[in-house]
C-alpha positions in Angstrom: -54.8 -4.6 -49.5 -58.5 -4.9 -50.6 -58.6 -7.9 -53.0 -59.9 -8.0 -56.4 -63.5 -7.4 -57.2 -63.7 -10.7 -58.8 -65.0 -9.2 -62.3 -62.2 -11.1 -63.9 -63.3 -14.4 -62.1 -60.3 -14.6 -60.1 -59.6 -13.3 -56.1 -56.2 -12.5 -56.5 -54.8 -8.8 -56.4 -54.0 -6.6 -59.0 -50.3 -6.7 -58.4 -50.5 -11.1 -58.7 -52.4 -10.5 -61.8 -49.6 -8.5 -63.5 -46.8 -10.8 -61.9 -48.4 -13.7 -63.7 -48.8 -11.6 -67.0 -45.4 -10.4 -66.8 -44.2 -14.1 -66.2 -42.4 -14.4 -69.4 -39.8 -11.9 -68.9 -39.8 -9.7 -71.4 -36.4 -9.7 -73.2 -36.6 -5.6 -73.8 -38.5 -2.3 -73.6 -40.6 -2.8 -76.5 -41.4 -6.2 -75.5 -42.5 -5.1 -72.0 -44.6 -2.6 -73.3 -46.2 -4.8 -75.8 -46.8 -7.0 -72.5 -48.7 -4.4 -70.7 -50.9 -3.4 -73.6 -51.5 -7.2 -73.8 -52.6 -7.4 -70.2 -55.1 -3.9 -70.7 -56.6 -5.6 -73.6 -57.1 -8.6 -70.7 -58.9 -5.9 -68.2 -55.4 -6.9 -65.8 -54.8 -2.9 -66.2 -56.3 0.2 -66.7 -56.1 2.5 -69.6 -54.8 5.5 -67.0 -52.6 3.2 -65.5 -51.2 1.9 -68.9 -50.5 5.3 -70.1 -48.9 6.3 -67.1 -46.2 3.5 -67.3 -45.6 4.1 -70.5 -45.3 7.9 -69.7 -42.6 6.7 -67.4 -41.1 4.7 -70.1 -41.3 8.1 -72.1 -39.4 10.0 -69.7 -36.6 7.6 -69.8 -36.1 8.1 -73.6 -36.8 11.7 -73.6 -34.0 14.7 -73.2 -35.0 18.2 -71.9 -34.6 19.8 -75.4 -38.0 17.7 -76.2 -40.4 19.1 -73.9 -39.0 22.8 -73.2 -40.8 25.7 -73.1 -38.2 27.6 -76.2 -36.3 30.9 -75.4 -38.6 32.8 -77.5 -42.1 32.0 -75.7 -40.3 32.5 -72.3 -41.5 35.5 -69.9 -39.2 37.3 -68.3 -38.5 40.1 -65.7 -35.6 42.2 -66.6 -33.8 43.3 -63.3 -34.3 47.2 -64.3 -38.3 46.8 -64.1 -40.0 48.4 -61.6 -43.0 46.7 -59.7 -45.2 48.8 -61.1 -43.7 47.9 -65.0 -43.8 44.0 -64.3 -46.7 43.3 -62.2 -49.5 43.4 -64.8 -47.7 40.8 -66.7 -47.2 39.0 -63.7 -50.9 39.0 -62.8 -51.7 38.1 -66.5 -49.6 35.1 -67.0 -50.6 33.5 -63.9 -47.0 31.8 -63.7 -45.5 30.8 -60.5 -42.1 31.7 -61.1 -40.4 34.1 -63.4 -36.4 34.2 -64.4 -34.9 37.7 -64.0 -32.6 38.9 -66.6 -30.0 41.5 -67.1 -30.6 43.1 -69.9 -30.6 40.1 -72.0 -32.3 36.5 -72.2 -28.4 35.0 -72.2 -28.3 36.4 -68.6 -30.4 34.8 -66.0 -29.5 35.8 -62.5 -32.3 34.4 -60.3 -35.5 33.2 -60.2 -38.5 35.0 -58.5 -41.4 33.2 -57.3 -44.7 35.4 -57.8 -46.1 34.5 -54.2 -42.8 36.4 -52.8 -44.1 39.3 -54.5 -47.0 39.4 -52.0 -44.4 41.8 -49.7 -45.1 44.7 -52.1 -48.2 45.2 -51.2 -47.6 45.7 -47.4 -47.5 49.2 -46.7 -44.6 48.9 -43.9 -42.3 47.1 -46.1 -42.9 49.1 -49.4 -40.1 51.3 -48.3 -37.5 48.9 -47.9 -38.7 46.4 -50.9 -35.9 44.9 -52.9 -36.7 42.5 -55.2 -32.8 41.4 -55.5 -33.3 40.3 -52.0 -36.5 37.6 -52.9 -34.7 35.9 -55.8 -33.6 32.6 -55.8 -30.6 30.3 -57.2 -31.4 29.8 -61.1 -30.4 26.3 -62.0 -29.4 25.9 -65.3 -29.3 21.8 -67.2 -28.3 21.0 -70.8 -30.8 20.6 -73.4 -29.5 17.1 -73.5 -30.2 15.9 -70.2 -32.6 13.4 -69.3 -36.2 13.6 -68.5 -36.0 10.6 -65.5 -32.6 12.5 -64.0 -34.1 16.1 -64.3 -37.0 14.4 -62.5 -34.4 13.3 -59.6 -32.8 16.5 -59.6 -35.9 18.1 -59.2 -36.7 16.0 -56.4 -33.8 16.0 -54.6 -33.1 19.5 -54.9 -36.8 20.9 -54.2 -36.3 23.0 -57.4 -39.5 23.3 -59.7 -38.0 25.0 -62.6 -34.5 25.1 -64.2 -33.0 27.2 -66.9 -32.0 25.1 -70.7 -28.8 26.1 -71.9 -27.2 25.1 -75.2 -23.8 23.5 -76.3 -22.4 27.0 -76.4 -23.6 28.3 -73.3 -26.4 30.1 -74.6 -30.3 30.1 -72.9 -32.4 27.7 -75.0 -35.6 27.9 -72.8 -36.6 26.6 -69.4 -38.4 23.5 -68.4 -40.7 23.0 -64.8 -41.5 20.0 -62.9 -44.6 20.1 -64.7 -43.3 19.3 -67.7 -41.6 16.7 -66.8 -44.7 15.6 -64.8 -47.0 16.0 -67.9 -45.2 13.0 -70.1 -46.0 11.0 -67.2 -49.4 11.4 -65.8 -50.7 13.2 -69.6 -51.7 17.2 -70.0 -52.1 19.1 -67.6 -54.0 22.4 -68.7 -51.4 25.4 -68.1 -50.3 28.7 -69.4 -48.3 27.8 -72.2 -51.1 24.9 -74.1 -53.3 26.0 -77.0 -56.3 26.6 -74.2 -59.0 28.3 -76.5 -61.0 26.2 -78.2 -60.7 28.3 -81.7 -56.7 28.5 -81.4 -55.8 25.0 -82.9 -52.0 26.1 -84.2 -49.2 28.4 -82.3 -46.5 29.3 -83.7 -43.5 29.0 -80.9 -40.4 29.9 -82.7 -38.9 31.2 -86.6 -39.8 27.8 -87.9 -41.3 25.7 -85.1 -44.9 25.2 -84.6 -47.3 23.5 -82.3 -50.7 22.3 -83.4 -53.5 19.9 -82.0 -53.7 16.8 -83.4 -57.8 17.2 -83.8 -56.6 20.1 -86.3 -58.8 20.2 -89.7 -56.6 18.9 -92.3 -58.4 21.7 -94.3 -58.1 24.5 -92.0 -54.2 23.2 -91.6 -53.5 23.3 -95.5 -55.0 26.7 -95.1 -52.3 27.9 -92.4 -49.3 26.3 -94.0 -50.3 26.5 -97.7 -49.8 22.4 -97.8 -52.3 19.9 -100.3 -53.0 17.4 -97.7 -55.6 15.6 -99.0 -58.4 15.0 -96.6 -61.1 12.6 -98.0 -59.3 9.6 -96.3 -58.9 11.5 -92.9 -60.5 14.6 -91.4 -57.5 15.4 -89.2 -53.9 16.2 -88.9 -53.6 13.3 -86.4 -55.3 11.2 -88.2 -52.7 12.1 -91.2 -49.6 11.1 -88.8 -51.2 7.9 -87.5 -51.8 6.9 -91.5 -48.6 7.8 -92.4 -47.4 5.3 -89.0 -49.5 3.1 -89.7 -51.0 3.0 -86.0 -51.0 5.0 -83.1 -47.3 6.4 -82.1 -45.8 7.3 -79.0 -44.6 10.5 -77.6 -41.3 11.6 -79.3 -42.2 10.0 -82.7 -41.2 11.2 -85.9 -42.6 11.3 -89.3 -42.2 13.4 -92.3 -45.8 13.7 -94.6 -44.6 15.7 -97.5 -43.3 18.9 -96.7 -43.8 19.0 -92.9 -42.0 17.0 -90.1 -44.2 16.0 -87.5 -43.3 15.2 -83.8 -45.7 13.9 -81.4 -45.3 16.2 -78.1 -48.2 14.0 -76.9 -50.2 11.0 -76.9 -51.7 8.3 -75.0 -52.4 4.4 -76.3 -55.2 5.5 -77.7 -54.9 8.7 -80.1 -52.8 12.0 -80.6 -53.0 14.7 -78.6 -50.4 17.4 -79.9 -47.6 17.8 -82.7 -44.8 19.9 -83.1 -44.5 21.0 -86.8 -41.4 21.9 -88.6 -41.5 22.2 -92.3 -39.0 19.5 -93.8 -36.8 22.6 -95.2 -36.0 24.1 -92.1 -36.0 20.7 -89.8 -31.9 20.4 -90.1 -32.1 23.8 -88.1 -34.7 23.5 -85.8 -34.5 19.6 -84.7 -31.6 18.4 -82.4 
């Protein structure tokens, strides 16, 4: 192991750096993390590094329901679709894997992987394609599970998506690897973020809504009819971290007048993206 670069004045490794920082023996979570932040502000850790252990913390505190992608933004291939009906949407989505339904959402029976869908387009197999014959085992996990034990099951099973099921049995959505990935390691660009640049809030269900924190407060009071005011702070992030009173973490809370906001992500150092539920509806909606 290389040894340390001596811009701190000292030879010793990164890893007796932190063992001498975390000396103390934290006495819980919080205090740890208050440790490690205490130890970036020292130069002992990087600001990647720092976010990415408290990503892991993150994923020990989170449940599936928090990060899914919801029923009502899934795509789907219904089983009765020919080739020719699902392809385009296929090629337009750009995802890896699609469930396939019977007839309804409620009824996953597989999952296909696109790249299986390569055999279509050899000539001496047309004839005898079947796309029953490429799916694969849908796994389905409780909204309530845990982030760090989907994580394992992922691992351990090789799986990269599984299908979110309510208390009743019903499909809630469906959550990847990359999801799970994401609190960790931060965003990772992919089909379901708000990618264009003009397209700062989505709408993702009845009364669910994902916008970025860099959001106007203007052009949001415009969207949602709200009177934020906006001479204090230009943003809606900047809204939630006044209303905190810092900067929060992932999973946090808050509820500014008539909207409850939930931080989907964020790093030590701002906002990145909110979930937004108005404070009327947020019995429904939240878990």
């Amino acid at each position: 192991m290389s040894q340390d670069d001596g811009s701190h004045g000292s030879g010793r490794s990164f890893f007796d750096r932190l063992g001498h920082v975390l000396w103390g023996a934290p006495e819980d979570r919080d205090a740890l993390r208050e440790t490690l932040r205490e130890a970036h502000d020292r130069g002992l850790i990087g600001s990647d590094a720092l976010d990415m252990i408290e990503g892991v913390f993150q994923v020990a505190e989170m449940r599936v329901r928090d990060i899914m992608v919801p029923r009502a933004q899934m795509d789907v291939i219904d089983r009765d679709e020919t080739p020719e009906q699902y392809l385009p949407r296929v090629i337009e989505t750009g995802h890896s894997r699609f469930p396939m339904i019977d007839g309804d959402k409620d009824k996953v029976i597989g999952i296909l992987l696109a790249k299986d869908l390569l055999r279509y387009f050899d000539e001496g197999r047309r004839a005898t394609f079947s796309v029953y014959d490429l799916l694969r085992p849908a796994v389905f996990v409780p909204e309530s599970k845990r982030l760090d034990v989907l994580l394992r099951d992922f691992r351990s099973s090789r799986n990269h998506m599984a299908i979110v099921v309510d208390e009743y049995g019903g499909v809630a959505g469906l959550v990847t690897i990359e999801d799970v990935l994401e609190q960790i390691v931060g965003e990772i660009e992919d089909e379901h973020d708000l990618e264009a640049d003009d397209v700062m809030i989505m709408q993702r269900a009845e009364h669910e809504f994902v916008a970025k924190a860099l959001t106007p407060i203007k052009e949001f009071n415009d969207y949602f009819g709200t009177r934020y005011p906006h001479e204090e702070v230009d943003t809606i992030g900047g809204l939630v971290m006044t209303a905190l009173g810092r900067v929060p973490k992932r999973g946090e809370r808050v509820e500014v007048g008539d909207m409850r906001f939930e931080v989907l992500r964020a790093d030590s150092r701002r906002v990145h993206l909110l979930k937004v539920v108005p404070v009327a509806e947020a019995s429904e909606v939240a878990p």
